[in-house]
Each structure stands twice: as structure tokens, then as C-alpha cells.
ZAPA-72128 format. One record per residue (C-alpha): x, y, z; residue in one letter; residue number from 0. Coordinates in Angstrom, 3 decimals, always signed. Layout:
N
<node <X,Y,Z>,"A",NUM> ...
***
This chain:
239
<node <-5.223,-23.389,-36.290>,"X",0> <node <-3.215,-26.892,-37.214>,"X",1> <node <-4.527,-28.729,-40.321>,"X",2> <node <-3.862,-32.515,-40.956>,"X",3> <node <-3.444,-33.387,-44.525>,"X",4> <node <-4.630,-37.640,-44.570>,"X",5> <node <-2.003,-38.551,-47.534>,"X",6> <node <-1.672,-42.187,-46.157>,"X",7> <node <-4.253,-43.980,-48.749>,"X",8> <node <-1.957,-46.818,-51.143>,"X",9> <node <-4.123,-45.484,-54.275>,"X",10> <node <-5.046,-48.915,-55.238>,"X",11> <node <-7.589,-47.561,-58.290>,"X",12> <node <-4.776,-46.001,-59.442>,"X",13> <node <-2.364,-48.316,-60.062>,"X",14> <node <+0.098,-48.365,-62.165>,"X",15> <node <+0.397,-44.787,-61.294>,"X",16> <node <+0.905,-45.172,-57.691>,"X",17> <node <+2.886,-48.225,-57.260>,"X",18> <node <+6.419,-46.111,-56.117>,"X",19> <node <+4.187,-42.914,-55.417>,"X",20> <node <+1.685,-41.862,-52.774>,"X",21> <node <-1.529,-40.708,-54.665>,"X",22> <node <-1.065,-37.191,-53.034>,"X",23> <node <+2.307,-36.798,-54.600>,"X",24> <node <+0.817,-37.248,-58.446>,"X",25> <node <+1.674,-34.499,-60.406>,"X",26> <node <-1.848,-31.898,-61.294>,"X",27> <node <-0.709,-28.564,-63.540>,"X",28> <node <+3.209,-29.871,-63.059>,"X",29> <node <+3.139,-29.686,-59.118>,"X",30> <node <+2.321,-32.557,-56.956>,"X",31> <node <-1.301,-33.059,-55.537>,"X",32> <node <-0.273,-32.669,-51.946>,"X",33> <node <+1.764,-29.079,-52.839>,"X",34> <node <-1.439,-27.367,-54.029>,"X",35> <node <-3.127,-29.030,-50.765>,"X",36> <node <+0.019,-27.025,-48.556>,"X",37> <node <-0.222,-23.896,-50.574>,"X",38> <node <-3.429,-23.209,-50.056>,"X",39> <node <-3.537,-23.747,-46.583>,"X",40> <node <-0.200,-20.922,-46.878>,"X",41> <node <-2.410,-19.122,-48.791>,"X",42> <node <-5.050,-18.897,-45.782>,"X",43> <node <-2.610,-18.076,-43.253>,"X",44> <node <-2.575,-21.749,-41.728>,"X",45> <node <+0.955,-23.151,-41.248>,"X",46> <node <+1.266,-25.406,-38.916>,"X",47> <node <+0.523,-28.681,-40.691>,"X",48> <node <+0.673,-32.537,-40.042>,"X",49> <node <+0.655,-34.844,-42.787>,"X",50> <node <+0.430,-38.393,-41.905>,"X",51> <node <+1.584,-41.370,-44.748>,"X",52> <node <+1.952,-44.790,-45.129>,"X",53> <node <+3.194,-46.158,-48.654>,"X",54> <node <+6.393,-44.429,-50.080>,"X",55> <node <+6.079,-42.130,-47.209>,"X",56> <node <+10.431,-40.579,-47.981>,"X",57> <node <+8.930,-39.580,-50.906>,"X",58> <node <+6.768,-36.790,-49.226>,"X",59> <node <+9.156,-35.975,-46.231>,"X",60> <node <+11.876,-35.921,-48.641>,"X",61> <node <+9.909,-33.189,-51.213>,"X",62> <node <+8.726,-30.970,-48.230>,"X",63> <node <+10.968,-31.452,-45.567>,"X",64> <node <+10.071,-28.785,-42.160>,"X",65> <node <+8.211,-27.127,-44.634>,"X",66> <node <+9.822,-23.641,-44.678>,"X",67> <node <+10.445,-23.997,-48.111>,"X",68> <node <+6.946,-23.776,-48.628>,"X",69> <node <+6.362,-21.036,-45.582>,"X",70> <node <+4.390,-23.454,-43.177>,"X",71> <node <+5.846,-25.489,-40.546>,"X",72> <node <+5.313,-29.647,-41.357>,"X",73> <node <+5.680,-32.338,-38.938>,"X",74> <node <+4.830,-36.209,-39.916>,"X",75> <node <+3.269,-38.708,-38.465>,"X",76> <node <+4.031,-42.206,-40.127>,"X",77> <node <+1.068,-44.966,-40.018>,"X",78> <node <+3.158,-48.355,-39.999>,"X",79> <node <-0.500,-49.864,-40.418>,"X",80> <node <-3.452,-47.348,-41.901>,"X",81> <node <-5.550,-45.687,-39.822>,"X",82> <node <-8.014,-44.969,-41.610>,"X",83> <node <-9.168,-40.945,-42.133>,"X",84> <node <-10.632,-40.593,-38.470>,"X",85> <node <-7.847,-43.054,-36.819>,"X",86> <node <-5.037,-41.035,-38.160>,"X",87> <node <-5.999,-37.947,-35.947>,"X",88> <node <-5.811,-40.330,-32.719>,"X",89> <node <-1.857,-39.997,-32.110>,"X",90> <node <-2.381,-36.557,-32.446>,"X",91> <node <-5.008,-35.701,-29.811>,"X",92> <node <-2.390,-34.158,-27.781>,"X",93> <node <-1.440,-31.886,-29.848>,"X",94> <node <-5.023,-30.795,-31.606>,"X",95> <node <-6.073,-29.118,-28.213>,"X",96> <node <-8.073,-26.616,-30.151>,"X",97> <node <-10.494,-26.386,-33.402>,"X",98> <node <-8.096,-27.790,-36.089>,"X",99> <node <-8.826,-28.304,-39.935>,"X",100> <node <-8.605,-31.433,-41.859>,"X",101> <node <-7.942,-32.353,-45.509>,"X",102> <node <-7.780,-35.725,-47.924>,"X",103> <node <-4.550,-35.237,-49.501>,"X",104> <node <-5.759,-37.356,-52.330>,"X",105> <node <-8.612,-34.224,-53.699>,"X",106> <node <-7.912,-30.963,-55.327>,"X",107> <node <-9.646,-27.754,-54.148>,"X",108> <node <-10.419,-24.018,-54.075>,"X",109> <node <-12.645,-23.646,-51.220>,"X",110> <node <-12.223,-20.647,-49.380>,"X",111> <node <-10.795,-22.030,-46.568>,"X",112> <node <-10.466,-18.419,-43.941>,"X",113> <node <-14.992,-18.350,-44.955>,"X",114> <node <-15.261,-21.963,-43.995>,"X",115> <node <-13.306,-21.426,-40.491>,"X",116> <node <-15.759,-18.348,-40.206>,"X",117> <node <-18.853,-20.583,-40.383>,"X",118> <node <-17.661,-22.918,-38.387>,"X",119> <node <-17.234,-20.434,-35.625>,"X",120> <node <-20.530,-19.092,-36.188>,"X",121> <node <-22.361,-22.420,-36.020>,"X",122> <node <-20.419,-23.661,-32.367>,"X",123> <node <-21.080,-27.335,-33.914>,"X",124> <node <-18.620,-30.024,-33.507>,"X",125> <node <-17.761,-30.599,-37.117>,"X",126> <node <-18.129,-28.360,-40.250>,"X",127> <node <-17.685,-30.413,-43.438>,"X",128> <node <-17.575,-28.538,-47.075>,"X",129> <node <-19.835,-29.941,-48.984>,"X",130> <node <-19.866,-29.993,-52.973>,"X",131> <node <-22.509,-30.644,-55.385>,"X",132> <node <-21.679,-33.680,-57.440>,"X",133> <node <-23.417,-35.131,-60.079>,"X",134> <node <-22.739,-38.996,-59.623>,"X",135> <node <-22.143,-39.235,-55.777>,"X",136> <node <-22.040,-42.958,-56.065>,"X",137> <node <-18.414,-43.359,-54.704>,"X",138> <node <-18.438,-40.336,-51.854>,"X",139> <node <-20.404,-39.846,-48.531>,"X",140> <node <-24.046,-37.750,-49.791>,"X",141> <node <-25.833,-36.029,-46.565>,"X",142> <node <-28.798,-33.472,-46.810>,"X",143> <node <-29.145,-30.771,-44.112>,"X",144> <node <-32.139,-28.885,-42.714>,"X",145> <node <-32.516,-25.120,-43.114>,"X",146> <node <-29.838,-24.257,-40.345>,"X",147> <node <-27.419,-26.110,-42.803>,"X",148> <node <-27.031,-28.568,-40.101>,"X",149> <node <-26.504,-31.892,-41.224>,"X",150> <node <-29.296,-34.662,-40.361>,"X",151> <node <-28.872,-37.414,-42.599>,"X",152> <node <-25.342,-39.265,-43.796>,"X",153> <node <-24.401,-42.173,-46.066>,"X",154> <node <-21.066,-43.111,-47.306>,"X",155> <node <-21.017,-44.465,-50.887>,"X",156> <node <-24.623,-45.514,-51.929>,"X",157> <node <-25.804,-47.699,-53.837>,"X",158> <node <-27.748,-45.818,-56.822>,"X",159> <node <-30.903,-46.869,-55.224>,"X",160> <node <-30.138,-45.187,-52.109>,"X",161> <node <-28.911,-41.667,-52.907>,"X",162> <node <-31.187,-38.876,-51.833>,"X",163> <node <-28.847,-35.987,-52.153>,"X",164> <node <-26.301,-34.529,-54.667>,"X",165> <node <-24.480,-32.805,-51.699>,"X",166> <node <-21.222,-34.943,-50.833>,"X",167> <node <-18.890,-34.852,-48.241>,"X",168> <node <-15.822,-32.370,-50.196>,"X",169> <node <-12.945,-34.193,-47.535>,"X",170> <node <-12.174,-30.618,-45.868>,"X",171> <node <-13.731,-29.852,-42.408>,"X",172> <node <-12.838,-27.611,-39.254>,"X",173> <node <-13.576,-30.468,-36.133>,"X",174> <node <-13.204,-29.631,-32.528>,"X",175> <node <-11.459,-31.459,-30.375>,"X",176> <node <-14.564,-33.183,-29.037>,"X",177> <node <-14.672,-35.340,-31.880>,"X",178> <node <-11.814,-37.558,-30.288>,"X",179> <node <-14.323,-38.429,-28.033>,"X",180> <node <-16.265,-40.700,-30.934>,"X",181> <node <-12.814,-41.642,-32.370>,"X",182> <node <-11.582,-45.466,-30.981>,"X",183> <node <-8.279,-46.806,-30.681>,"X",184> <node <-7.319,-48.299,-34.099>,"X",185> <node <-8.948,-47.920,-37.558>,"X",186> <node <-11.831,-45.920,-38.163>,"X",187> <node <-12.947,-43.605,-41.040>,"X",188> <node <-15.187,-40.587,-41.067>,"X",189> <node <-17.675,-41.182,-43.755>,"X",190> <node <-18.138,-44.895,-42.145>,"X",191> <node <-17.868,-44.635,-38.802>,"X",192> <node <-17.270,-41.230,-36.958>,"X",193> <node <-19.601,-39.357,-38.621>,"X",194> <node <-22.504,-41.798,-38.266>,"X",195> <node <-21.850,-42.250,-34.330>,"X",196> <node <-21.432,-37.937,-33.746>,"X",197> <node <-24.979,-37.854,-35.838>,"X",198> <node <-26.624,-41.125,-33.597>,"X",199> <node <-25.244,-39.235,-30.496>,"X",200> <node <-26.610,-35.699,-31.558>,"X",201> <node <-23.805,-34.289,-31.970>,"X",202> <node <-24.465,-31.139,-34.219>,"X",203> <node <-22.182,-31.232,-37.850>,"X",204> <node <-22.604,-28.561,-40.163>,"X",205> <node <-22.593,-28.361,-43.705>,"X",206> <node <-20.713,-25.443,-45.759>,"X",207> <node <-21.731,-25.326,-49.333>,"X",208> <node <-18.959,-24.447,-51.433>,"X",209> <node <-20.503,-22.319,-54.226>,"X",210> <node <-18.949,-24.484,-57.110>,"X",211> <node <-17.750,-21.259,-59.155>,"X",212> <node <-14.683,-19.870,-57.225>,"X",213> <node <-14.483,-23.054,-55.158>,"X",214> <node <-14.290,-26.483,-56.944>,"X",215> <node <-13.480,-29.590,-55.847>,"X",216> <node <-11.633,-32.384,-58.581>,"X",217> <node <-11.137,-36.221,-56.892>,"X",218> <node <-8.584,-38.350,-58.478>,"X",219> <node <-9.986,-41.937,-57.932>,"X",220> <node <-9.376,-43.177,-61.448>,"X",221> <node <-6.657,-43.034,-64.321>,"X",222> <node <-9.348,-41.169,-66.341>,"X",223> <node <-10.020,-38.811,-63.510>,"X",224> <node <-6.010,-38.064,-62.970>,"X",225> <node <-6.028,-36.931,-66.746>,"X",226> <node <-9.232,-35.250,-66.588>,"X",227> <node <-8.399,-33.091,-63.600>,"X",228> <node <-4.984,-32.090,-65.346>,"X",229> <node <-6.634,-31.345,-68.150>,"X",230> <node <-9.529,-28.894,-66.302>,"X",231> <node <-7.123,-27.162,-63.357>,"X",232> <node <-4.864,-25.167,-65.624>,"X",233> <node <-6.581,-21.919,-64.575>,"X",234> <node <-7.594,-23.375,-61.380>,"X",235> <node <-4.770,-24.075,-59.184>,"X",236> <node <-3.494,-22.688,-56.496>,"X",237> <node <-0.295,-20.671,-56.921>,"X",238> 
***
């Protein structure tokens, strides 16, 4: 199985922070964001990897290199002008000719990566996203599934007055390569557009609950959450 790792976002929110750095390559437990992201694919026995960037983007061919450093196998794929997190996976269609994984570079995690991959199999949808149980969804995508765990209701970033689920979108999902079917030619994003159109079109997308014990999610979208997350993963990360 290929992953993509999106590590293209400019980190705005996070600025000073990330005004010579890529948000993926802040440093969480004194290794950079995207490492963990690359070991724990390793970890899971998935090494062939794509990471696509956009601002600074030496910086994170210049750390990782082919990636045998790290034991996977890393090729790039540079965004002159972002993609967005569904548009980035366009210039590689020819190359994700089978179920591949994708991750936001920009979130730490433990999910059990090998048991998601297992229910995606098991469910023959054509999207599994993890899903984490957040208290203040506000700034992710919240769905709610049925009793199949098949997802039948999405909304990215609600307003307070619109959330009807805790469950958000944890940025790590197994897609087949039917998705490129809803996936245009220039920018598009998952939680805004892709998602949507695969649910419109009946397109069945599961939902894997990670259990929020062993597997955790952290998202760094503030200064406050950068030192908050360094502050909770010491026992966390992944080696």
C-alpha cells in the first residue's frame, strides 16, 4: 500500500512559527511533526510514501531525502500552487492504481494504522476515514454514521449551531482509487468538496472509530495547541 502524507498547508495560524518552516516540520517530543507521521507508517509495514509540499518545501526533502534513512522509500511531489488535500492526489493517479492511505502531515497520531486497513477491507467502501471523538469540533469536518458505521451525514467546520456530532474527520483514511473519479482538475479539498460529492453520489465512506486510549489524535492549529501537544505526547509518540 502507498500513503500520501498532505504537508503542503503554509500554517498561516501559526505564524511566527512557520514563516521559514512547513507546519509538518515543527518539532513535537524533539522530532519533527512529519517524522512521527513516517515512522509510524514504518512502524505498520507501509513504505512507500509520497509527500507533497509547497512552502519551504528543501526543508523536508533535505531532512528525509529517499527515505532509507528512515526505512521507507519517499518520493515528492512539489505543488507550485496548493492543491488543496483532495487536489494533491490528482498528479498521482497514475501511480495510486490500488487502495492507498492518506495522512495530514500537519496532525499527530497513534491510530492503529494495519486495524484501520483491515476495516477498510472488510467494509469494500470507497473511503474509510478514522474518526476521533473531539470535544469542540468547531474547526474540523463532524459526520455521524448509521449502525454499519457507514457514514451518512458530513459537514466541514460548523458553526456551533450546526454541530450534531462529536465524531470528526481524524485526517487519516484508506481511499480506493475510485475516488479520482469525484476529484477535478485543480483545487479541491476533502472535507469541502470530495467528500460531500462521493456522499450526494452514494458512494459508500466508512467511519473507523479510533478508541481514544491507545490511539489519539493531537492537531496543531494554534501556538497554544503546538505547546500543548508537546507538553501531552511525551509518552505518546511514536518511536
Amino acid at each position: 500500500m502507498h500513503a500520501v502524507i498532505l504537508a503542503a498547508g503554509v500554517g498561516r495560524r501559526l505564524r511566527p512559527l512557520t514563516e521559514h518552516t512547513p507546519k509538518p516540520m515543527l518539532r513535537i517530543a524533539g522530532k519533527p511533526l512529519l517524522e512521527h507521521n513516517v515512522r509510524l507508517l514504518r512502524r505498520y509495514g507501509i513504505t512507500d510514501l509520497i509527500i507533497n509540499s509547497h512552502h519551504c518545501p528543501e526543508s523536508i526533502e533535505n531532512y528525509f531525502g529517499d527515505g532509507s534513512e528512515f526505512g521507507v522509500k519517499i518520493a515528492y511531489s512539489r505543488e507550485p500552487e496548493l492543491l488543496g488535500t483532495a487536489g494533491a492526489l490528482r498528479p498521482l493517479q497514475k501511480v495510486l492504481t490500488s487502495a492507498f492511505m492518506v495522512l495530514y502531515g500537519d496532525n499527530l497520531t497513534t491510530c492503529n494504522l494495519r486495524a484501520l486497513a483491515e476495516f477498510h477491507r472488510s467494509k469494500h467502501g470507497v473511503a474509510t476515514l478514522a474518526v476521533f471523538n473531539r470535544e469542540n469540533p468547531t474547526a474540523v469536518g463532524i459526520l455521524s454514521m448509521d449502525a454499519d458505521d457507514r457514514i451518512v451525514r458530513f459537514l466541514e467546520k460548523p458553526n456551533r449551531d450546526e454541530i450534531f456530532s462529536s465524531w470528526v474527520n481524524a485526517g487519516i483514511m484508506v481511499c480506493e482509487p475510485a475516488v479520482f473519479q469525484a476529484i477535478p482538475p485543480g483545487f479541491s479539498d476533502f472535507g469541502k468538496d470530495i467528500i460531500p460529492a462521493l456522499l450526494l453520489a452514494r458512494q459508500a465512506i466508512f467511519a473507523y472509530r479510533m478508541d481514544g486510549k491507545s490511539e489519539r489524535l493531537w492537531w496543531i492549529d494554534s501556538p497554544e495547541d503546538y505547546e500543548r501537544t508537546n507538553v501531552e505526547t511525551q509518552q505518546w509518540v511514536v518511536r
